[in-house]
Z-matrix of the N, CA and C atoms (Angstrom, degrees):
N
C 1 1.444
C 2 1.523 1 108.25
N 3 1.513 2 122.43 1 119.70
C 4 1.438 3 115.55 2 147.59
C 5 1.213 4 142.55 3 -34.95
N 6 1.239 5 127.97 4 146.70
C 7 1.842 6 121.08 5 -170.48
C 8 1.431 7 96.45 6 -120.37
N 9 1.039 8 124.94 7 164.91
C 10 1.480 9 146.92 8 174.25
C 11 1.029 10 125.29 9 -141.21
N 12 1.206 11 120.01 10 115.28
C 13 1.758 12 126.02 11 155.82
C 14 1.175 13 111.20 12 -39.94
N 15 1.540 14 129.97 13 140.17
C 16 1.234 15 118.41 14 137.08
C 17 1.774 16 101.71 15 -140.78
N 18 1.376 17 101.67 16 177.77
C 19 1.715 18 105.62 17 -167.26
C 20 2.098 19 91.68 18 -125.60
N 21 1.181 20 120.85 19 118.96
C 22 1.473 21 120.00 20 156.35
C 23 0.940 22 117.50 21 -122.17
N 24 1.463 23 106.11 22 134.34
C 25 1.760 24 115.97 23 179.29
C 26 1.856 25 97.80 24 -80.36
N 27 1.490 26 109.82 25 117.40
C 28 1.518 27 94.49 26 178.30
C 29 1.888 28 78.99 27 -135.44
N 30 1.654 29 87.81 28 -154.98
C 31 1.595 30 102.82 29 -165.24
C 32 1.509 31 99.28 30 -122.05
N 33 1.462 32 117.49 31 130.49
C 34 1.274 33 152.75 32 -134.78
C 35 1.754 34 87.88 33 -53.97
N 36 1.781 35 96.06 34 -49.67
C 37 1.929 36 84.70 35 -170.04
C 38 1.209 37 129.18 36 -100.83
N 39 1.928 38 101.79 37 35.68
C 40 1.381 39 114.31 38 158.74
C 41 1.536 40 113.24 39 -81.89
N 42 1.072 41 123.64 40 -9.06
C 43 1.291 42 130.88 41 -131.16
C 44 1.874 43 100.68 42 -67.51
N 45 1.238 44 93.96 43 -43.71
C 46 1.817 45 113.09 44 -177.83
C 47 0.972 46 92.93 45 -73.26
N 48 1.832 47 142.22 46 -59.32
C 49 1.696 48 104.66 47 -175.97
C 50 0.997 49 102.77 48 -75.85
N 51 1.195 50 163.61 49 9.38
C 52 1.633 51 128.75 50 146.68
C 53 1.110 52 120.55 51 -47.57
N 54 1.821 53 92.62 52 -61.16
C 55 1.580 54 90.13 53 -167.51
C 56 1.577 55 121.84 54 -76.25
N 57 1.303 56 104.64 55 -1.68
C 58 1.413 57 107.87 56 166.32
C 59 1.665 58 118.64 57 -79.61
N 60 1.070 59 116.26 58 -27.21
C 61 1.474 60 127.62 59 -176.20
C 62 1.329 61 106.11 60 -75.77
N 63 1.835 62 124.17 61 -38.52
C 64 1.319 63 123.36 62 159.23
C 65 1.179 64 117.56 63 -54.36
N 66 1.742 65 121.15 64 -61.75
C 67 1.419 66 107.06 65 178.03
C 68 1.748 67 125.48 66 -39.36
N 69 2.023 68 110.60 67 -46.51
C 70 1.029 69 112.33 68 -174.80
C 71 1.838 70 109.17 69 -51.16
N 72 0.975 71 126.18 70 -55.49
C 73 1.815 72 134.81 71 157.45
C 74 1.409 73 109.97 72 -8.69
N 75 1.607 74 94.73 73 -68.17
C 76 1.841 75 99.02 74 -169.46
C 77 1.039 76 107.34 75 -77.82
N 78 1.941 77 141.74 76 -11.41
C 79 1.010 78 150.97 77 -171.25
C 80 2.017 79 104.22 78 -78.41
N 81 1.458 80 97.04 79 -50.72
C 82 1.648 81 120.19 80 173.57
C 83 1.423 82 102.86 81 -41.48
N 84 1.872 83 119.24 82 -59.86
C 85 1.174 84 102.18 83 -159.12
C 86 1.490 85 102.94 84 -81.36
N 87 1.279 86 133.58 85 -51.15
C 88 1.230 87 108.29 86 171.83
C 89 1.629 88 149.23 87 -26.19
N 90 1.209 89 105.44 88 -52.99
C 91 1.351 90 124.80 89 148.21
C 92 1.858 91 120.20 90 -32.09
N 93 1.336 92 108.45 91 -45.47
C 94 1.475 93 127.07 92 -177.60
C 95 1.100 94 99.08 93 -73.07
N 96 1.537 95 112.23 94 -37.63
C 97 2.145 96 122.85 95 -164.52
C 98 1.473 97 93.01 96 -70.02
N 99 1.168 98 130.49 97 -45.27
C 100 1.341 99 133.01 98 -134.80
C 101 1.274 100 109.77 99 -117.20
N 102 1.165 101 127.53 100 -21.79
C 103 1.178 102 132.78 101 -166.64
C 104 1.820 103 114.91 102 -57.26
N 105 1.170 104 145.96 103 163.04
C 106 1.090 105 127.54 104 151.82
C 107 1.215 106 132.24 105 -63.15
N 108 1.370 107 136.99 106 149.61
C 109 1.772 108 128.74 107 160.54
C 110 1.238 109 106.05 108 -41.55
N 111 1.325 110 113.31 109 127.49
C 112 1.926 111 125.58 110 179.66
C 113 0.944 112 103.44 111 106.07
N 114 1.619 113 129.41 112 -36.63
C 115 1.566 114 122.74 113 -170.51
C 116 1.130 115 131.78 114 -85.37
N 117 1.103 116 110.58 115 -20.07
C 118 1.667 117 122.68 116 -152.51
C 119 1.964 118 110.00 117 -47.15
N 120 1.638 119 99.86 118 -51.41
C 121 1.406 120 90.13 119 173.70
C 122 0.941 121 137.30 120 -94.68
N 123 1.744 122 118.82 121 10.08
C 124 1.776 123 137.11 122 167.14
C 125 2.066 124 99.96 123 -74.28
N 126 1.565 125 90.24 124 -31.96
C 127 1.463 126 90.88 125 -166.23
C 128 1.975 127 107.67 126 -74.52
N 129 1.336 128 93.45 127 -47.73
C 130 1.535 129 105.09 128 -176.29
C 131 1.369 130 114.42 129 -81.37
N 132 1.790 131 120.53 130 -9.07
C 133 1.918 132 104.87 131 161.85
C 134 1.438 133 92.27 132 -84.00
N 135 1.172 134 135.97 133 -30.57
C 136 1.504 135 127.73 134 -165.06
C 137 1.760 136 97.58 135 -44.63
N 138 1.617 137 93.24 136 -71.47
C 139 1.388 138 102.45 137 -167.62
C 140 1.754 139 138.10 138 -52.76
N 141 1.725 140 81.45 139 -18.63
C 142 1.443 141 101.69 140 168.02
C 143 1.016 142 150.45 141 -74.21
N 144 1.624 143 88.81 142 -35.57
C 145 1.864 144 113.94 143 172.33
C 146 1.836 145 104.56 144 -80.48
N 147 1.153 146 95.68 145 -35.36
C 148 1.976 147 100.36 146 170.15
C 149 1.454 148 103.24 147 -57.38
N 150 1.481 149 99.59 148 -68.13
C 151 1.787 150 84.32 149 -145.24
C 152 2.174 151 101.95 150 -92.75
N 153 1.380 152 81.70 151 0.59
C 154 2.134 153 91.05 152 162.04
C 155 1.639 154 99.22 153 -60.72
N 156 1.345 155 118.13 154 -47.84
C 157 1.243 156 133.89 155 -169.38
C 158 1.677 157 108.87 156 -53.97
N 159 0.692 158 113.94 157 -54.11
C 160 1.473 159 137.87 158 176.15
C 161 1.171 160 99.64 159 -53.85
N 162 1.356 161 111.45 160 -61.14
C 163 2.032 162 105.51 161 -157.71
C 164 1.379 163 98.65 162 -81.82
N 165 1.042 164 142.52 163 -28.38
C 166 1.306 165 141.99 164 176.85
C 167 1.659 166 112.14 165 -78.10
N 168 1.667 167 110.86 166 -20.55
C 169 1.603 168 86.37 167 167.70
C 170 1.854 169 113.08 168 -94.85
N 171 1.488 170 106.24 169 -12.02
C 172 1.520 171 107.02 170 131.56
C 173 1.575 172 132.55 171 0.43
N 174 1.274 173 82.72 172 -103.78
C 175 1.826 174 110.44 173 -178.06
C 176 1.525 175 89.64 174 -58.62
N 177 1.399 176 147.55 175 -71.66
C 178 1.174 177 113.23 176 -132.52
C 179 1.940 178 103.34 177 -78.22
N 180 1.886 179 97.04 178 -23.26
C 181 1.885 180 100.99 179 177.24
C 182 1.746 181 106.05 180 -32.96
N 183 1.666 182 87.86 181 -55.53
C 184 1.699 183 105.51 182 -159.06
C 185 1.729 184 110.42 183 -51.81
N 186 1.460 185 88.65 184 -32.93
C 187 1.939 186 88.06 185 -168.87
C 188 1.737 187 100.90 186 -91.45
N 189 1.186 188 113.92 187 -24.99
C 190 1.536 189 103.49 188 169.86
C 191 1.587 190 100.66 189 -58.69
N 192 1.366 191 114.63 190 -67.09
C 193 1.420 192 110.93 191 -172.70
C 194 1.355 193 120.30 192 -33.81
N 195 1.305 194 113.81 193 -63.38
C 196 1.676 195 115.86 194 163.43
C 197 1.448 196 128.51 195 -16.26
N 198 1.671 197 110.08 196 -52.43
C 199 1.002 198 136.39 197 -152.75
C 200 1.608 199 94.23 198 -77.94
N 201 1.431 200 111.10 199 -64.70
C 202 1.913 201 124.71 200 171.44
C 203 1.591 202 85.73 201 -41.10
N 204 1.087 203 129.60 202 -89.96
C 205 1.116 204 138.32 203 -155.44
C 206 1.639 205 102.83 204 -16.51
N 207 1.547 206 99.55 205 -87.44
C 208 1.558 207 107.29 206 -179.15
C 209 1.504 208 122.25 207 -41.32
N 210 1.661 209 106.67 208 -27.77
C 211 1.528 210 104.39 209 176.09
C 212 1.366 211 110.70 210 -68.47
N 213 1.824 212 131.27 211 -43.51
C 214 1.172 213 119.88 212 -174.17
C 215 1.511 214 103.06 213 -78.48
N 216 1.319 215 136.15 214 -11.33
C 217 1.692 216 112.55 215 170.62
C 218 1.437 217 101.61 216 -72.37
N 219 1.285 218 124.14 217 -27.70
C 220 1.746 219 106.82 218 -170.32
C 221 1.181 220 91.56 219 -81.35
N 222 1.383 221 151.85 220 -54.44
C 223 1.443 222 134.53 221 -176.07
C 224 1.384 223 124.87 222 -47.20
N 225 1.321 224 109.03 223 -20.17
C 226 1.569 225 131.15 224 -154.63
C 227 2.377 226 91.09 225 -80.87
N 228 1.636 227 104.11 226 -15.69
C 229 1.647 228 90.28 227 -169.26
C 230 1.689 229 116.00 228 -80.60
């Protein structure tokens, strides 16, 4: 497989799910590489619905946090 650069301007405390969402990617194909004949997609929903699980309680921690966040600067005037 080819690799690619790319450059995104994001916000500082995305930074871990990105790069976690990449790893999860390179994690997928391996899993796909390796799997036995018959398995491939018992092996790769397994891993998906697990570690989907994960990144999504992620994102929603991160945006609650946000959310506190912005509430104590407006209380903070």
């Amino acid at each position: 497989m080819s690799r690619k650069t790319i450059a995104l301007e994001i916000d500082a405390e995305d930074e871990g799910l990105i790069r976690g969402y990449a790893a999860f990617l390179a994690e997928m194909r391996d899993l796909a590489g390796t799997a036995a004949d018959g398995s491939v997609l018992a092996v790769c929903e397994e891993a998906v619905v697990g570690r989907g699980r994960e990144h999504q309680r992620r994102v929603l921690e991160q945006a609650v946090q946000s959310r506190v966040d912005s509430a104590e600067k407006k209380g903070r005037r």
